[in-house]
N, C-alpha and C positions, 0 to 999 in steps of 0.2 A: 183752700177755700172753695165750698161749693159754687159753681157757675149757676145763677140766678136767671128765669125767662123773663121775658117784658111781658108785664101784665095784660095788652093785647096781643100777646102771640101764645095763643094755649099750646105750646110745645112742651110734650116731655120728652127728654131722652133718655130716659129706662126703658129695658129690657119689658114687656110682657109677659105675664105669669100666667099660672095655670093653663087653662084647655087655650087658651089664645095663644100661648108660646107653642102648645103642641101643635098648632094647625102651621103658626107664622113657618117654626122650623121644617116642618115636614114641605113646606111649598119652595122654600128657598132651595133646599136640599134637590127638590124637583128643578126648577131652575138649573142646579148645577149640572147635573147629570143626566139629564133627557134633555132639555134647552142648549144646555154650552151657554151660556151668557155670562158677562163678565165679571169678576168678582164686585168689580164701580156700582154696576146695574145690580146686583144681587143685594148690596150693603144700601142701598139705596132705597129698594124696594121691603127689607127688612126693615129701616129706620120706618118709614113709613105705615107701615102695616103696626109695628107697636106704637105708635102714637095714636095711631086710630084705635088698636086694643085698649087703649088705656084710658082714652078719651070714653070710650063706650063702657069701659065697667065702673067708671064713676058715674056713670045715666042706667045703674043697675042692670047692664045685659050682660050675661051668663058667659057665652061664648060666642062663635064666626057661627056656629050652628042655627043660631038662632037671631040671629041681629035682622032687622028689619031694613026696607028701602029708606023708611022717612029715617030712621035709625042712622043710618049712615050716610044719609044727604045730612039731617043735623051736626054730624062732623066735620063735614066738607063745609057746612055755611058758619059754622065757626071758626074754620082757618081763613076763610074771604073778610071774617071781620079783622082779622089782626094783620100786618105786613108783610103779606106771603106773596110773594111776585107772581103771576096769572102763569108762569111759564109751571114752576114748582107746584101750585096747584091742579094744574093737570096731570104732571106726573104721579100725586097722590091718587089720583081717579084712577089713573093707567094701572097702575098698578094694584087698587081696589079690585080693578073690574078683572085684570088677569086672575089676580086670586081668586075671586070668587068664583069662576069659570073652570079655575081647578078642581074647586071643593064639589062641584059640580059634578066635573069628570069621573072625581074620585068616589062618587055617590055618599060623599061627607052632608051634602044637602040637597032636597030636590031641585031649587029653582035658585036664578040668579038675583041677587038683590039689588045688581047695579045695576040692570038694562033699562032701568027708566031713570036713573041721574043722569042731570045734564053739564056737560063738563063747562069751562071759563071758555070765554073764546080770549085763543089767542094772536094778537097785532102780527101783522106780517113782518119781521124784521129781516132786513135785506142784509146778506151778510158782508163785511169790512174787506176789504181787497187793495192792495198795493199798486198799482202802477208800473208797464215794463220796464221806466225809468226808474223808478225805488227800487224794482227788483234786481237791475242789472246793478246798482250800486251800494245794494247790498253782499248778490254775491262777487261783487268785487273789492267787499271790504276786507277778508281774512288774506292779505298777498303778499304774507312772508313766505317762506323755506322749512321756518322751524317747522317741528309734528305736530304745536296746537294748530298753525298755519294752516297744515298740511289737513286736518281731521276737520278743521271749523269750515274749509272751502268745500272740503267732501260732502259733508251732512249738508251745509246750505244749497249746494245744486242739488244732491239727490231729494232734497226736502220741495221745495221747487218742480223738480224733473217730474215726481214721481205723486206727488199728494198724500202721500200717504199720512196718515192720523200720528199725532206726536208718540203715543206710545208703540205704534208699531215703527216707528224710526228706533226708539230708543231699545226694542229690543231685538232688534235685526242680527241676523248669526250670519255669517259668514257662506256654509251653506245654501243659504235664501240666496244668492246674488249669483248670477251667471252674465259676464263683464262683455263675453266672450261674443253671446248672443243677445245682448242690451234688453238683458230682464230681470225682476224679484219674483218671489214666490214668497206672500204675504200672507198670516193667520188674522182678519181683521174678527170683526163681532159674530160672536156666536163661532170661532175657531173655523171661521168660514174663509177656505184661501184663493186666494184672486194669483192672476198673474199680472204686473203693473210695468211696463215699459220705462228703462233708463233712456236718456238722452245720451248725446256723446259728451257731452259739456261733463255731465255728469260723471260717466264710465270714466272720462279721463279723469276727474278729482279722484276719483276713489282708486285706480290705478294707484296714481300718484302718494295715497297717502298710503294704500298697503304696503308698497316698497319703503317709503323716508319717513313715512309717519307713525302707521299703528305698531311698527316692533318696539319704538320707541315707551310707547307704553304700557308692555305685556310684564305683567309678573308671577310668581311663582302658580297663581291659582287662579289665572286670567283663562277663560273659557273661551269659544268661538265668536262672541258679542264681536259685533261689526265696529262702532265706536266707543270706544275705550275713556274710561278718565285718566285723571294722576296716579289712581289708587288701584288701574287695573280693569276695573270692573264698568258695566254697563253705564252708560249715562242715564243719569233718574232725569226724570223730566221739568225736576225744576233746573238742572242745570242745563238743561237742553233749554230751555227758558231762557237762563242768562245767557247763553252762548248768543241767539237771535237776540234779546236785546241789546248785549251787548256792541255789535256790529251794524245793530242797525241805527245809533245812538253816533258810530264809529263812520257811517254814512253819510251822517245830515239830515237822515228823513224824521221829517218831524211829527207824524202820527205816530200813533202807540204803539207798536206791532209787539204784538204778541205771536208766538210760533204757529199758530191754527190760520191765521191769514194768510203763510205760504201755502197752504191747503186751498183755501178760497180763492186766490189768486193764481194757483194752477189752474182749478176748474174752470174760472171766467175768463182766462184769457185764450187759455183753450176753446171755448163755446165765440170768442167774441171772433179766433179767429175761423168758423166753420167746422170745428168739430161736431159728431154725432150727438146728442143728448144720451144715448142707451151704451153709449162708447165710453164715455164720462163718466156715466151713473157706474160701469163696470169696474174701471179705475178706480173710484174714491171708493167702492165696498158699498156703495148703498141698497137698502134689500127694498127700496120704493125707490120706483122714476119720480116719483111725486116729492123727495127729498133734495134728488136733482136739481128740479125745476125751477128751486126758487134760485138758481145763476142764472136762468132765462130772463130776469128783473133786473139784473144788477146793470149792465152795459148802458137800455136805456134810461133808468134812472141817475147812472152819472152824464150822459148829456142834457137830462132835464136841471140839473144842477148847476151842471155848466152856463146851460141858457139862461137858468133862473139868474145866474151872479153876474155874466157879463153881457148880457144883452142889453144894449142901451136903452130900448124900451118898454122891460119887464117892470113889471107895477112897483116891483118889490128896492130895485133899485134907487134913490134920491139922487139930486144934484146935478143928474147927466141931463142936457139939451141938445137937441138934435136941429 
């Protein structure tokens, strides 16, 4: 049965035809192989660009050659009418305005048709962070002997120790890790590799589980991957998903945690305790300090929280006499 759109949400998700596929493909293609970007970003930036082809050869425009500013601002204010979160709609601009910059370079057209669209603003969203007390009883949730034991306490300090992004946990070689001299050698975005410092907390789980844990489950065509499943092979990320909920569900803590908070909760509790801001930005891979920055918010707004909920004379409080 075909999947049906909601009549305020002009999405298609067909492919683009004619001279629009030949532009969409040949920039994607660029992306791959002069950018290095990720195959997420590249699939991303394709969906997007055919919905806007396809959006504009129903308003009779030929092809990317010829499409105008107002042209494709009236694409853009027809996804602002339907339920497209302000986050998702700037990334369709992002990626309009990269493109078209291409078609540019590539002297596919003289001028640029996005530099006078104006993107959504979007709300500063502070990002979710755990607590040293959740943290520490989280990685004190996995404290058996067995190898899931042994593998589950590894991944959650080095995930922790290290910040690194879920997918380059899940596909960490053996190679990348030197125990020796408490370090990785990370491929983040754009195949861009950082060096990211282990803790000893850390070096000793992973120790511990290459000896009693990971032999346990190598198979016939089990390759250098750091963390192993049942079946051998690399953890996908949604099991690296259940693994952190799993444990932290196994902890008590009763916020959501999803895996990307031990990321934000390396960062901020590192900056809360005096780390560098340019030290930090180096560790997580970020290619702007300005992505950084937004852990520079998060510390004082959980004691504006604090203060808001238990201060006995905060506006927002009832009941309390002083």
């Amino acid at each position: 049965m075909a999947r049906r759109s909601s009549p305020s949400r002009p999405l298609s998700l067909s492919r683009a035809s004619g001279a629009f596929a030949g532009d969409i493909d040949g920039f994607i293609a660029f992306l791959d192989l002069e950018r290095g970007l990720s195959r997420h970003t590249r699939e991303n930036y394709q969906r997007d660009l055919d919905q806007g082809a396809n959006w504009l050869k129903r308003q009779g425009v030929a092809d990317w050659r010829t499409v105008t500013a107002a042209q494709a601002g009236g694409w853009l204010q027809s996804l602002s009418r339907g339920d497209f979160a302000v986050a998702s709609l700037a990334r369709k601009l992002t990626a309009l305005r990269v493109f078209a910059r291409h078609l540019v370079r590539e002297k596919l057209r003289p001028d640029d048709f996005t530099a006078l669209l104006a993107g959504p603003k979007l709300g500063r969203r502070l990002p979710e962070t755990l607590s040293v007390q959740d943290i520490a009883r989280l990685l004190a949730s996995p404290s058996g002997a067995d190898p899931a034991s042994l593998r589950d306490r590894a991944l959650l300090e080095l995930f922790y120790s290290s910040g690194l992004r879920v997918s380059e946990l899940g596909g960490l070689m053996l190679q990348q890790i030197d125990l020796d001299q408490g370090f990785l050698r990370v491929f983040g975005k754009g195949s861009k590799e950082r060096v990211v410092p282990i803790g000893g907390r850390a070096c000793s789980a992973i120790a511990n589980y290459l000896v009693s844990g990971r032999p346990h489950f190598v198979k016939a065509r089990t390759g250098s991957q750091l963390f192993l499943s049942n079946r051998g092979a690399a953890l996908s990320r949604i099991t690296l998903w259940f693994i952190v909920k799993k444990h932290a569900r196994r902890a008590g803590i009763a916020q959501n945690v999803k895996p990307h908070l031990l990321r934000h909760s390396f960062a901020t509790h590192l900056l809360t305790g005096g780390a560098d801001l340019r030290t930090i930005q180096e560790m997580l891979g970020h290619a702007s300090i300005a992505t950084t920055q937004i852990y520079t918010a998060v510390e004082p707004q959980r004691l504006l929280d604090q203060h808001a909920e238990f201060h006995p004379r905060n506006k927002h409080r009832t009941g309390s006499t002083m």
